[in-house]
N, C-alpha and C positions, 0 to 999 in steps of 0.2 A: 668764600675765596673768589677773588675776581677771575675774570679770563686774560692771562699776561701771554702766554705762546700760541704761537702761530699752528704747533700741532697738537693742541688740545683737542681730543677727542667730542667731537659736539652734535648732540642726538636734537635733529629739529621731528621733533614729530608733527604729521600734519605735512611734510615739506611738498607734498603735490595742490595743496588747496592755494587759493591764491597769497596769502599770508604766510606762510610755510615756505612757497616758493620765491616770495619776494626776502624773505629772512634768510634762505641758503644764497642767492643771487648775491645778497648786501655782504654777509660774511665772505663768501670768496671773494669777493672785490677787494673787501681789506684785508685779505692776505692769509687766511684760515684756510687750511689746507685738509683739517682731516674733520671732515664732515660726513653724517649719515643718517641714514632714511630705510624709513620701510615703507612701501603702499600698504592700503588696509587691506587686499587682497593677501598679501604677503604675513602682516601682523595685524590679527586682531584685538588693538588696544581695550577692548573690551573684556577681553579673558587676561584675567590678571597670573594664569601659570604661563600662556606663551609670554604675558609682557614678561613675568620675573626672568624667563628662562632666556631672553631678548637680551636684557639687560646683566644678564650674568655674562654671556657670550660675549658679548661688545662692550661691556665697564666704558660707558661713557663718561668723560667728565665734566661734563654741561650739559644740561635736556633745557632744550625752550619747547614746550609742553604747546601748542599751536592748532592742535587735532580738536574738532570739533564735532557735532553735529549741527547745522548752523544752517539760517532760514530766516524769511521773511516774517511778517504778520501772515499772512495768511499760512503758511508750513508751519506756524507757531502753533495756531488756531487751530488745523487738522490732525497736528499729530502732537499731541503733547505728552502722551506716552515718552514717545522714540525722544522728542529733545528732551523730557529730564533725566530717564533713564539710560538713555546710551552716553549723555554726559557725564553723568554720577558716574557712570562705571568707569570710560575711559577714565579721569582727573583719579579715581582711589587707585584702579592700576601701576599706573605710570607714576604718578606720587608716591605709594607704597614701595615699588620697586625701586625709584631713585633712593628710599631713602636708605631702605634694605642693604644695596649695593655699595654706599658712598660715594653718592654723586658728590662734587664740590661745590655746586649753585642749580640752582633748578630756577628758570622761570614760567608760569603760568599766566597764561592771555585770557583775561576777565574780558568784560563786556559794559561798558555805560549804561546799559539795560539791568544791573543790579542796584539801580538807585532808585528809591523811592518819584512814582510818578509826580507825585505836585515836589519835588527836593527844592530848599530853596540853589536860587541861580547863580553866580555855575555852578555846580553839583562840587562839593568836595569828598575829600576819602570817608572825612566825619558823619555826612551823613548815610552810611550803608549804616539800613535798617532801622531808617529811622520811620517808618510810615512804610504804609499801603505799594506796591510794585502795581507798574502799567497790565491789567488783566490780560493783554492779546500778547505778552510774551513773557508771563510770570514763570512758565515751567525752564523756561531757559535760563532766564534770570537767577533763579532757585538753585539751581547744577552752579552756575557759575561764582555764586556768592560760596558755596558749600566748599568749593575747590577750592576760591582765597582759603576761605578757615580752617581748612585741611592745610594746606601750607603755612597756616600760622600758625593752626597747635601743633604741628612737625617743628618746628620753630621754637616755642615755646619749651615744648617736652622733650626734645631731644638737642635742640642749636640747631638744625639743620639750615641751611643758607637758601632757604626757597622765598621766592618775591614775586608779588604779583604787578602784572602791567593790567590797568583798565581802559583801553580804546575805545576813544568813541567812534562814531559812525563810519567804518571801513571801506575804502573802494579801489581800484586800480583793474591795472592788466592782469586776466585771468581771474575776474571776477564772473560769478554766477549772473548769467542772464537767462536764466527760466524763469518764467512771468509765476509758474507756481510754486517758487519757492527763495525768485532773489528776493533783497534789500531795496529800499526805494530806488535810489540812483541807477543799478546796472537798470531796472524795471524801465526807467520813465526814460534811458538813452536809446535802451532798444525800441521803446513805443516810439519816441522821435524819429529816429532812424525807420522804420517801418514804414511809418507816418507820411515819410518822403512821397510826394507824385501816386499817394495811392487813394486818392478821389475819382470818382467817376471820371470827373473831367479832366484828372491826369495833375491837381493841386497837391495840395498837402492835406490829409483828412487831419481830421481831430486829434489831439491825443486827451483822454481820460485820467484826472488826479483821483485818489481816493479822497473821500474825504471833502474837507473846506481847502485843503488847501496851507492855512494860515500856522500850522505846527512850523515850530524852528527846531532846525538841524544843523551840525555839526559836521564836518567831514574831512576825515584825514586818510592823506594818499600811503597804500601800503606800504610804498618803499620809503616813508619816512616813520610808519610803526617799526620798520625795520633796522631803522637806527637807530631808533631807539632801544630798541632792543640790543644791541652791539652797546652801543653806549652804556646801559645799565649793566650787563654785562664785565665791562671794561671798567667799573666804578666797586669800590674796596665798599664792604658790606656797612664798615661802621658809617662811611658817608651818607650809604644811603637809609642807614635804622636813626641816624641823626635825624633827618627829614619825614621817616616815615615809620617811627617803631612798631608797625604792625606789619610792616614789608609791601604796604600798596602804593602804587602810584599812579595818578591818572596819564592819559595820555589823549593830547588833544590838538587843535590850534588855536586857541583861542576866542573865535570867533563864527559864530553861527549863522543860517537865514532862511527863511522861510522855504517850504515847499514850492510855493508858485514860483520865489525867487530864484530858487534850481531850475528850473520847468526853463526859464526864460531864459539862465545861461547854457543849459543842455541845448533847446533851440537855437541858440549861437553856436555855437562849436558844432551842432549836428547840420546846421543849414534847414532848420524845417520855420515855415513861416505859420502853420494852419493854427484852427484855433483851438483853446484849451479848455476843456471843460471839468466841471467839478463830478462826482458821485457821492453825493449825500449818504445817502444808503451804507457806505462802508464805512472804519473807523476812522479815527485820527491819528491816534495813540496819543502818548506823551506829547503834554503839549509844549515842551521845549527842555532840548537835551545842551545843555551846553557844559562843559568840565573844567573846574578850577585846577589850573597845570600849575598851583605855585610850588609842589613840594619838585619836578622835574625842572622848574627855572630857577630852583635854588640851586638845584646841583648842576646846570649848565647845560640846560639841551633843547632846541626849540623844534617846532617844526620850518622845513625850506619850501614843499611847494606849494604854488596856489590851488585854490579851487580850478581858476582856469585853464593851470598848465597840466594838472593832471585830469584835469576832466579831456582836456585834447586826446593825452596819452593814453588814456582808456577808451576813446571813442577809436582811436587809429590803430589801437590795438583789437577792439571788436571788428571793425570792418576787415583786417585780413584774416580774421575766422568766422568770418559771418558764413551762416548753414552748418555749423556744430557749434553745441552749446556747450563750453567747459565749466564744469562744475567746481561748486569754489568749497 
């Protein structure tokens, strides 16, 4: 059932992470009045009696499922425990009890990272599981593919209205810039930004890539996951089982660019001229992520900002909290 009023009751879980909070921002802009949230202090998505009893209390009728445990290559790397497990748990939780309850639509935020590393380019819905997953973030990857298929045999076995969105590479305001545990981007804005006038001689030092360097990426500004989200949301279910009868859809811009080629427009927008060096020593990952969006430009929705204008808005956004790191 789609989202048609304005006071439908709509449970963003996650809403303090930076995707959570750019998805409560987007809806009350368009006119959704009755929205709600728990912090993980408050509910732990992970015990699935406080979510049932959550969800019995507040009968929501729309959850965008947005809560994560979520991390870099290297938080991938050290904890692979805590990212499959505390993912598994929240998705059966909060899926169980949407479904338990009678929710009307459920959506769940996948990750580009459940597609096969060599997948052919751009990556489509078709090929999940088709092939071997990138090693440095397969436990995450794992939870996340498990969560689609959990919402698609809900789907299957019962009709339940649950769809998943696959995002590729995430960033914006109130993104995680802890060196051990963000995502490339907030990583290599903050190293630029550091970088500033901090040579002996008062230049610009170095800033450090992992890697060669030469992996392509993908990057979409969260407040345009977040119309997307509204948008699928706001789209009658058979349109979208039309496009996508297992309920996945990716979500992308279309077009990708290297690591070094980031590095060089970060160093624009951040003002750092020093030079940039490689570390061989670390990985690469995937060596190119990019995501075929035809089944989301069938049903009419693209992404609006660039690389440029949101990398500004995330660097201007860090510099008035620079010295607390908000975690995403």
């Amino acid at each position: 059932m789609k989202l048609e009023s304005p006071d439908a009751k709509i449970y963003v879980a996650g809403h303090r992470g930076m995707v959570g909070r750019a998805i409560w921002s987007h809806l009350e802009e368009a006119g959704y009045t009755n929205l709600i949230g728990r912090s993980s202090e408050a509910l732990d998505l992970r015990d699935p009696q406080a979510t049932r009893a959550f969800f019995e209390e507040e009968q929501p009728d729309f959850v965008v499922l947005a809560a994560a445990r979520v991390g870099g290559i290297l938080a991938n790397d050290r904890y692979p425990a805590d990212f499959i497990g505390d993912n598994l748990a929240i998705e059966q939780s909060v899926i169980q009890a949407a479904h338990e309850t009678g929710v009307d639509r459920l959506i769940f935020l996948g990750s580009t990272c459940i597609y096969p590393k060599h997948a052919d380019q751009p990556m489509s819905e078709e090929s999940l599981l088709t092939g071997p997953l990138e090693p440095t973030n397969q436990w995450y990857a794992v939870a996340k593919i498990a969560g689609h298929k959990l919402c698609e045999a809900y789907h299957r076995q019962h009709g339940d209205d649950m769809l998943t969105l696959m995002p590729t590479n995430l960033y914006g305001p109130g993104d995680d810039f802890d060196l051990e545990t963000s995502h490339v981007l907030p990583a290599l804005l903050r190293k630029a930004h550091e970088a500033k006038g901090a040579a002996p001689d008062g230049s610009d030092a170095p800033v450090t890539l992992w890697g060669t360097g030469e992996p392509k990426r993908e990057f979409l500004y969260a407040q345009d996951l977040a119309d997307a989200v509204r948008f699928v949301l706001e789209t009658p279910e058979e349109a979208i089982r039309e496009v996508a009868p297992e309920g996945m859809l990716n979500v992308g811009v279309g077009e990708d660019l290297s690591i070094n080629d980031l590095m060089a427009l970060i160093q624009e927008v951040v003002g750092h001229d020093g030079p940039i060096e490689h570390d061989p020593s670390k990985p690469d990952g995937t060596p190119r992520k990019l995501v075929d969006t035809s089944r989301l430009d069938a049903l009419g929705w693209e992404a609006e900002t660039s690389l440029r204008e949101g990398l500004q808005n995330t660097y201007d956004w860090y510099r008035k909290h620079e010295g607390g790191i908000v975690a995403a």
